[in-house]
C-alpha positions in Angstrom: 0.0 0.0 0.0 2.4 2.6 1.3 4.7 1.2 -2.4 1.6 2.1 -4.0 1.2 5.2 -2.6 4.5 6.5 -3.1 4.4 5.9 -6.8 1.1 7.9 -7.0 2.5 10.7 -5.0 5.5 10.4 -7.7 3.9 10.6 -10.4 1.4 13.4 -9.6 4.4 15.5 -8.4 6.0 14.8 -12.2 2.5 15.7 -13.6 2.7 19.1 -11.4 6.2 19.6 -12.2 5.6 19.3 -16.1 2.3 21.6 -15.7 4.3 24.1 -13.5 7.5 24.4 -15.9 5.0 24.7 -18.6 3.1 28.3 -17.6 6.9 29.0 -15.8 8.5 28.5 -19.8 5.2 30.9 -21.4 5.7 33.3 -18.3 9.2 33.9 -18.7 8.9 35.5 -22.3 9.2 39.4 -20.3 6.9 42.4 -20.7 8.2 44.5 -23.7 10.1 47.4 -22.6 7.9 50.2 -24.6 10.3 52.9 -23.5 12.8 51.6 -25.7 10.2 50.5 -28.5 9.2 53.9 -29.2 13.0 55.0 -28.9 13.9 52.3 -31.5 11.2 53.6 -33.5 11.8 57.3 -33.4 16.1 56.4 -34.2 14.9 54.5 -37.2 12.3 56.3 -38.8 14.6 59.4 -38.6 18.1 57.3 -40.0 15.1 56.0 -42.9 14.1 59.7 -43.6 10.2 58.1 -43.0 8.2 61.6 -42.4 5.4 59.6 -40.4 4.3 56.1 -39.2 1.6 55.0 -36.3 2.0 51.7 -34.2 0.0 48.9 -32.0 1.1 46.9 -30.2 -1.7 44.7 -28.2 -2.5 41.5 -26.1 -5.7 39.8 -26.5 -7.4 42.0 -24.0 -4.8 44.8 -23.6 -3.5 47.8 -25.7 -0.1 48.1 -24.6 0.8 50.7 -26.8 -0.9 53.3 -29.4 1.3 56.4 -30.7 1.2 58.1 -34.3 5.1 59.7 -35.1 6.1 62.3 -37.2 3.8 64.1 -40.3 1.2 63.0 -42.6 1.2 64.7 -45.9 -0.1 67.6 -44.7 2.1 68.6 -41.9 -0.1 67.8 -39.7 1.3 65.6 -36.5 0.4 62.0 -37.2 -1.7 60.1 -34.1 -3.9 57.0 -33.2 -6.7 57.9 -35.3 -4.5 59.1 -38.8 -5.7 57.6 -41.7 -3.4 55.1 -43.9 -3.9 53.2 -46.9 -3.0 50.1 -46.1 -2.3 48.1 -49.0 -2.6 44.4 -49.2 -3.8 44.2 -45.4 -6.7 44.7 -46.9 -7.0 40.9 -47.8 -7.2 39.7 -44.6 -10.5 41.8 -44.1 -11.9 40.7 -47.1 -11.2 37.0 -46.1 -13.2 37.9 -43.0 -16.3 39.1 -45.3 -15.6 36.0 -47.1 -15.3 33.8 -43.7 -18.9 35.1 -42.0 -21.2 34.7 -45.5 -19.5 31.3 -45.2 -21.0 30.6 -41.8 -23.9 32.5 -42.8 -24.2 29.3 -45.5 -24.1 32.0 -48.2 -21.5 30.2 -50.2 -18.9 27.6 -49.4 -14.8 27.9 -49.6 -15.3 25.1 -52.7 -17.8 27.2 -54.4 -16.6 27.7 -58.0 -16.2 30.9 -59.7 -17.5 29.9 -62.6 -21.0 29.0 -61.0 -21.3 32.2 -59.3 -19.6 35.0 -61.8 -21.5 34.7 -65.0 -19.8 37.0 -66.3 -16.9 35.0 -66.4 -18.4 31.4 -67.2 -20.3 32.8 -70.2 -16.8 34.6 -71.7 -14.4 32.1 -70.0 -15.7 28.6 -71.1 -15.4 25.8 -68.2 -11.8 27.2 -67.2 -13.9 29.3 -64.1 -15.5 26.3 -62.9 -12.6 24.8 -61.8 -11.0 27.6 -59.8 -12.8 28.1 -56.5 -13.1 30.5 -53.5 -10.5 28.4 -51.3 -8.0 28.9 -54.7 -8.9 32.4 -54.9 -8.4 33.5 -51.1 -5.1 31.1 -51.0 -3.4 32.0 -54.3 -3.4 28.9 -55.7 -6.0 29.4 -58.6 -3.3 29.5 -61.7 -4.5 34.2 -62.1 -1.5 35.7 -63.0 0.5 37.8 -61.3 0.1 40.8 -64.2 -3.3 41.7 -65.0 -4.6 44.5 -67.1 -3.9 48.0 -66.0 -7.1 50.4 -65.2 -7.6 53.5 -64.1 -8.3 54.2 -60.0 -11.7 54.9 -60.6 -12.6 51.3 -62.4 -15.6 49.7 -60.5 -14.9 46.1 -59.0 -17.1 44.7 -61.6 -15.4 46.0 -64.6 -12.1 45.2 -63.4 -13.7 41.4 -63.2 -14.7 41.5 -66.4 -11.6 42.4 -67.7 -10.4 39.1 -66.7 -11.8 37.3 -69.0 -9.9 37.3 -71.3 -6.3 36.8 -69.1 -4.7 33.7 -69.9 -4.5 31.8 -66.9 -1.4 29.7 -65.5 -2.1 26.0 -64.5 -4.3 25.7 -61.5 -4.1 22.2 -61.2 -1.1 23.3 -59.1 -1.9 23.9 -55.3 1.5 26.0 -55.1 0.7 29.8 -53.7 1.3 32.3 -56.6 0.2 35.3 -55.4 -1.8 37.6 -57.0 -4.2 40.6 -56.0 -6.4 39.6 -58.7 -7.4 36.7 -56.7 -9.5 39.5 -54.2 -11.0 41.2 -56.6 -12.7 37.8 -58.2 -13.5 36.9 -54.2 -15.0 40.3 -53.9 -17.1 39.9 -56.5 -18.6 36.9 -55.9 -19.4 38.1 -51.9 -21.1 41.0 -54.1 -23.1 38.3 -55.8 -24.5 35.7 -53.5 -25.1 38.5 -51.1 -26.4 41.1 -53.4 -24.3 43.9 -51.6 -22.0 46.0 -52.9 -18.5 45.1 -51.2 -17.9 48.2 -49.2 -21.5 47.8 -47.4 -20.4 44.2 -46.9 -17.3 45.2 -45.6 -19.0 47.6 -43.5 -21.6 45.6 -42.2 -19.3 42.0 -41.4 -16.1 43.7 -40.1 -15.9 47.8 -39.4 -19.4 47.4 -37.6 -18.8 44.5 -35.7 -15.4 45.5 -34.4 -16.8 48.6 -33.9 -14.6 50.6 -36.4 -16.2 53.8 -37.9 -15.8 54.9 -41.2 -16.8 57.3 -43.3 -16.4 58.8 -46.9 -15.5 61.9 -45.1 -12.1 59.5 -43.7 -11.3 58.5 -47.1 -11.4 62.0 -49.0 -8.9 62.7 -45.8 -5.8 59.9 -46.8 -6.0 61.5 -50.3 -2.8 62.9 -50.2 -1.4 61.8 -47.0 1.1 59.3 -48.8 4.6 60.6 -49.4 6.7 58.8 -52.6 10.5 58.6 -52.4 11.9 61.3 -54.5 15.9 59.8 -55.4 16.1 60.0 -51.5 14.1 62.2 -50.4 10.3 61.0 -49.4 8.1 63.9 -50.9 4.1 64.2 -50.2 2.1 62.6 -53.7 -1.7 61.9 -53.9 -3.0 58.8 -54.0 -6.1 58.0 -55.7 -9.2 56.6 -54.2 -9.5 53.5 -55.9 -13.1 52.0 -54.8 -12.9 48.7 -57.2 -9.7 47.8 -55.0 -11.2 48.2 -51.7 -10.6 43.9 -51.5 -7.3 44.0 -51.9 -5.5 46.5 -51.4 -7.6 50.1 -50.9 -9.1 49.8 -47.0 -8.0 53.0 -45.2 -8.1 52.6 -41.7 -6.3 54.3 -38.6 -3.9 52.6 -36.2 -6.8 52.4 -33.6 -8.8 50.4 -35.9 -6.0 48.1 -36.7 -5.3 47.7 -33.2 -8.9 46.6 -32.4 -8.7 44.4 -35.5 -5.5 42.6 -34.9 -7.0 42.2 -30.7 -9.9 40.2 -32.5 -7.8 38.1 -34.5 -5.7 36.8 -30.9 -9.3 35.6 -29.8 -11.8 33.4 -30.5 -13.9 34.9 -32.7 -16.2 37.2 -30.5 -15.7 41.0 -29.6 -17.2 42.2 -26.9 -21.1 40.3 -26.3 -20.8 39.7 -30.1 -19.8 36.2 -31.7 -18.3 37.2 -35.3 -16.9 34.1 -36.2 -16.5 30.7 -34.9 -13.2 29.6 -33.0 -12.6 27.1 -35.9 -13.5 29.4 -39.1 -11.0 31.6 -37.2 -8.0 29.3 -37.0 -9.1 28.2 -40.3 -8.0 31.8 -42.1 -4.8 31.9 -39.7 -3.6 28.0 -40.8 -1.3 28.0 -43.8 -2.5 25.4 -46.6 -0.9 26.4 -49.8 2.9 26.6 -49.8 4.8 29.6 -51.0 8.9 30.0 -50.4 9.3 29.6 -46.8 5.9 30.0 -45.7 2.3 29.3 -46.0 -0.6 31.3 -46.9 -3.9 30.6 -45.0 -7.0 32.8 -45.9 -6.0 36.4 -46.1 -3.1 35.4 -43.8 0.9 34.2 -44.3 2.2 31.7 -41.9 6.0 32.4 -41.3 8.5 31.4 -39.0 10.4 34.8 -37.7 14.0 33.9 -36.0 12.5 31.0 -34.7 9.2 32.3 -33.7 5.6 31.2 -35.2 4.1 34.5 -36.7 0.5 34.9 -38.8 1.4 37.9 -40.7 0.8 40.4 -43.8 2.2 42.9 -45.5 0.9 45.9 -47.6 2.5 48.3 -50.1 0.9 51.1 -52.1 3.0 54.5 -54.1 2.9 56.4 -50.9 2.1 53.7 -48.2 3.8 50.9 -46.5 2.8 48.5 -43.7 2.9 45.2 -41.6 0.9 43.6 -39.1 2.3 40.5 -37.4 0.2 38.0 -34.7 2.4 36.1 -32.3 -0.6 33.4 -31.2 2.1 31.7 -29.0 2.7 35.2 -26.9 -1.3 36.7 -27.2 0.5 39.5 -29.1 0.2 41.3 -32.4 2.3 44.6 -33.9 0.8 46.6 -36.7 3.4 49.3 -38.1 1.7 51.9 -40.4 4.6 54.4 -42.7 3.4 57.0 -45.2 6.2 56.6 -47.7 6.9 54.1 -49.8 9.0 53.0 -53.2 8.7 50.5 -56.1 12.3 50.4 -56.7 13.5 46.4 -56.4 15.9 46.8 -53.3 17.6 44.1 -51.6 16.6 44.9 -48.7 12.7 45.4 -46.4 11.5 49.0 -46.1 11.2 50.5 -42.6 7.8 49.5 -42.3 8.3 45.5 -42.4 12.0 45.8 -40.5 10.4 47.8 -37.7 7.4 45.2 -37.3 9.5 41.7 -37.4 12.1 44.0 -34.7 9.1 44.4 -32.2 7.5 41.3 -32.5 11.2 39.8 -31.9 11.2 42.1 -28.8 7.4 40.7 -27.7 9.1 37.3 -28.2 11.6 37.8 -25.9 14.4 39.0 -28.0 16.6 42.8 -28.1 16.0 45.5 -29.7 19.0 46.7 -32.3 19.3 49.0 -35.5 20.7 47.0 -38.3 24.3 48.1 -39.9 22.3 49.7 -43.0 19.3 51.2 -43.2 16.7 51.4 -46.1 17.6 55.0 -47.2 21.6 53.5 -46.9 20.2 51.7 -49.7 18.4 54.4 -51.6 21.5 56.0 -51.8 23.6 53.2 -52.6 21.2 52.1 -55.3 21.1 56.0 -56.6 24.7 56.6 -56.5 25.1 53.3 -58.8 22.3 54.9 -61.3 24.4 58.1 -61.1 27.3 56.7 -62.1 26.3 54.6 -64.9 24.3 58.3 -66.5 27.6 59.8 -65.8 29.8 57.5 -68.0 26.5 57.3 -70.5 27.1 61.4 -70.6 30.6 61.3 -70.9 30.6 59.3 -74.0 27.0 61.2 -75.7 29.6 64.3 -75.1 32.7 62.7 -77.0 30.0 61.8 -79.6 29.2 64.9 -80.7 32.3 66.2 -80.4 33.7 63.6 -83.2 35.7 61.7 -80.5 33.4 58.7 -80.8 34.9 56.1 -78.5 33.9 53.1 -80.2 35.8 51.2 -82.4 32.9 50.0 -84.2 30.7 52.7 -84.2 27.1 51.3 -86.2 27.9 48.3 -83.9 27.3 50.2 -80.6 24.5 51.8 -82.0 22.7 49.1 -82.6 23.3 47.7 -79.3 22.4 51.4 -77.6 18.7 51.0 -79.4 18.6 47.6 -77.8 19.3 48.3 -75.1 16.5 51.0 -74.6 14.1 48.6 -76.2 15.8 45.9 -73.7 14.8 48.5 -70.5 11.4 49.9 -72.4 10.4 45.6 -72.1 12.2 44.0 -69.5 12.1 46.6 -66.7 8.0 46.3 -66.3 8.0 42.9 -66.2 11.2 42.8 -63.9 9.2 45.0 -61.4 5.8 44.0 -61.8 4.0 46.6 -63.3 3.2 48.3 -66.6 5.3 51.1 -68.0 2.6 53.5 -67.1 2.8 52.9 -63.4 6.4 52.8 -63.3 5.9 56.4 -64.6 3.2 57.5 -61.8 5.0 55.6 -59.1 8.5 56.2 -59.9 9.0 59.5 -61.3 13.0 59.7 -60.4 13.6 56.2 -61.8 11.4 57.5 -65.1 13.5 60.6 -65.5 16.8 58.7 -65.1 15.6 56.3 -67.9 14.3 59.1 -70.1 18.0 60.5 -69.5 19.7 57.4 -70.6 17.0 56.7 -73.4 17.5 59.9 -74.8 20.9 59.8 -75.4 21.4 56.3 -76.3 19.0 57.4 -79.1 20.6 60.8 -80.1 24.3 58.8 -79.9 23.1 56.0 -82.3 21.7 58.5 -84.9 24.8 60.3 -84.9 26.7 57.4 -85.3 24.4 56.2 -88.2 24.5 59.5 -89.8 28.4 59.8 -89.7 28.6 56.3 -91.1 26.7 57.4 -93.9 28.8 60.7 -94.7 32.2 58.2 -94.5 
């Protein structure tokens, strides 16, 4: 008996042990030190030359910390409720929409597109029956990456249309290819089985619920509150309303909202007396199912391991906007950092917006704060001092040119490859950065007058050349 009762006593004190080393292993991950958050911020967004930015930083049931920094636009101080674009954050909203008509037994994830969006069926063929709402919301549905190019004010609907007639890539494939186009099919078909335009459903499923106001009023205010890199130098620029992209990428929200929205997605699907989703259609956006490089994308939502650490995360960039929010399930934390510049240019390295995010959930984690060796307008300036030197030599030689000292040995030769080369940049540089040649001329007007530069007197050079050949 007493044998017996020893090796109950033994193991209940293991069981204990384990249970008690368990909460002692969550507990020791240490309360963030905001003091030298917000000084980590402030040092980077002034060695980044970032003119403003607004940050959460929340538990569950806790807003640990809420501050706006800098200028919007405007001039005017940037706080809690400044209004940002925020890009392709957008998506996970829209895959809540999607997520409560789904509960509501409006549709289903396997609906088909095809079925729903007539539109497309009857100019598509069969091709939209087999892409559904789960390939749409995960990537995986084979819509390329580079879609027509329409101006801001396009409605949803037309800008669905318009994809009719895109060639799609194999979406017999389950591999994540992401595209923005996906949203824009999953908004429409919300639109249809609910017979609501998308910004009353997005209204009525997510702002409402969560208690976030909004307003046209808000919108008309983020106009031109966006500031675009100019060589190095972030200068303000407007940025359009674009209504038809509201799904994925146009939602304009303040850093309080985001804060309340990133507190629901830590819980289990209710706010306040509320239930606005189940527990499982929750965990079911968070969950990665289609696999991308290094992560998973769930619905709306990128799985991602961070140093180590589990993260459910997105990002967003717009011409004038950047952002991240990042969830930390394992820690009941979430970071949401909110910048009004932004670039296009194809930089090795993460704009302040993403770097300062993955930093503070690091720091929620457990881990230090530290400024990396370079910083993102290091970068600028490296990659513009590279562009400045290549116009330089490209100058030298258009002056020797026309001052008969042609450098070339074979002068009709280098012509030729001049023109190509312009024809080489007028081509490949779009596709290279993923957008057409108009919007690298909206978004990129330093990079456009650099090219025009080098264009134009590759051009002039070559005729010259051709010309002098001629007289010889």
């Amino acid at each position: 008996m007493g044998v017996f009762l020893h090796a109950n006593i033994a193991r209940l004190t293991t069981i204990l042990l384990f249970v008690f080393s368990s909460v002692s292993a969550f507990a020791q991950v240490p309360d963030p030190d905001l003091d030298a958050i917000e000084e980590h911020v402030r040092r980077t967004l002034e060695r980044d030359r970032v003119p403003g930015a607004a940050i959460a930083i929340v538990r569950r049931s806790q807003v640990l910390f809420l501050q706006g920094f800098g200028e919007d636009g405007r001039g005017r101080p940037v706080h809690e409720d400044t209004c940002f674009v925020i890009g392709s954050m957008s998506k996970a909203f829209t895959a809540l929409v999607a997520t409560r008509l789904i509960e509501a037994g409006r549709l289903a994830l396997d609906s088909p597109v095809g079925a729903t969006l007539s539109e497309l069926s009857d100019m598509g063929g069969s091709v939209w029956h087999d892409i559904t709402l789960r390939k749409l919301l995960t990537h995986t549905s084979g819509v390329p990456t580079r879609t027509p190019d329409l101006p801001p004010d396009t409605s949803l609907a037309h800008r669905v249309e318009v994809l009719a007639d895109v060639e799609l890539n194999d979406p017999s494939a389950a591999r994540h290819a992401y595209s923005s186009a996906n949203y824009l099919l999953a908004a429409r078909m919300l639109e249809t089985v609910s017979g609501t335009s998308f910004d009353i459903l997005l209204a009525d499923q997510v702002f409402t619920p969560l208690g976030i106001e909004q307003s046209r009023a808000r919108h008309e205010e983020c106009r031109s509150t966006g500031h675009q890199y100019w060589f190095v130098w972030p200068r303000p620029a407007d940025h359009p309303l674009e209504p038809g992209r509201l799904a994925t990428s146009g939602i304009t929200v303040s850093v309080s909202h985001m804060a309340k929205f990133l507190q629901f997605q830590l819980g289990d699907g209710t706010w306040g007396e509320e239930t606005v989703l189940s527990a499982a259609g929750l965990a079911e956006m968070h969950d990665g199912t289609a696999q991308g490089d290094g992560f998973t994308y769930g619905l709306g939502w990128r799985n991602a391991d961070l140093a180590g650490v589990r993260t459910v995360q997105h990002g967003g960039v717009l011409p004038g906007f950047r952002g991240k929010m990042i969830l930390l399930p394992e820690q009941d934390a979430a970071v949401v950092v909110l910048t009004n510049a932004s670039s296009v240019l194809p930089l090795p390295f993460q704009p302040t917006s993403h770097r300062l995010a993955n930093d503070i959930a690091l720091h929620l984690a457990g881990g230090p704060l530290g400024l990396p060796k370079f910083g993102y307008r290091t970068w600028l300036i490296l990659f513009w001092s590279g562009l400045g030197l290549v116009l330089l030599h490209q100058s030298v030689t258009f002056v020797r040119i026309v001052m008969g000292r042609d450098p070339a040995r074979r002068p009709l030769r280098s012509a030729a490859a001049d023109i190509v080369m312009v024809l080489a940049v007028v081509l490949a540089l779009p596709w290279a950065i993923g957008l057409s040649l108009r919007s690298i001329v909206v978004q990129t007007p330093d990079l456009t007058l650099w090219l025009a530069a080098m264009s134009t007197m590759a051009v002039c050079a070559a005729i010259i050349r051709v010309f002098r050949a001629r007289a010889d």
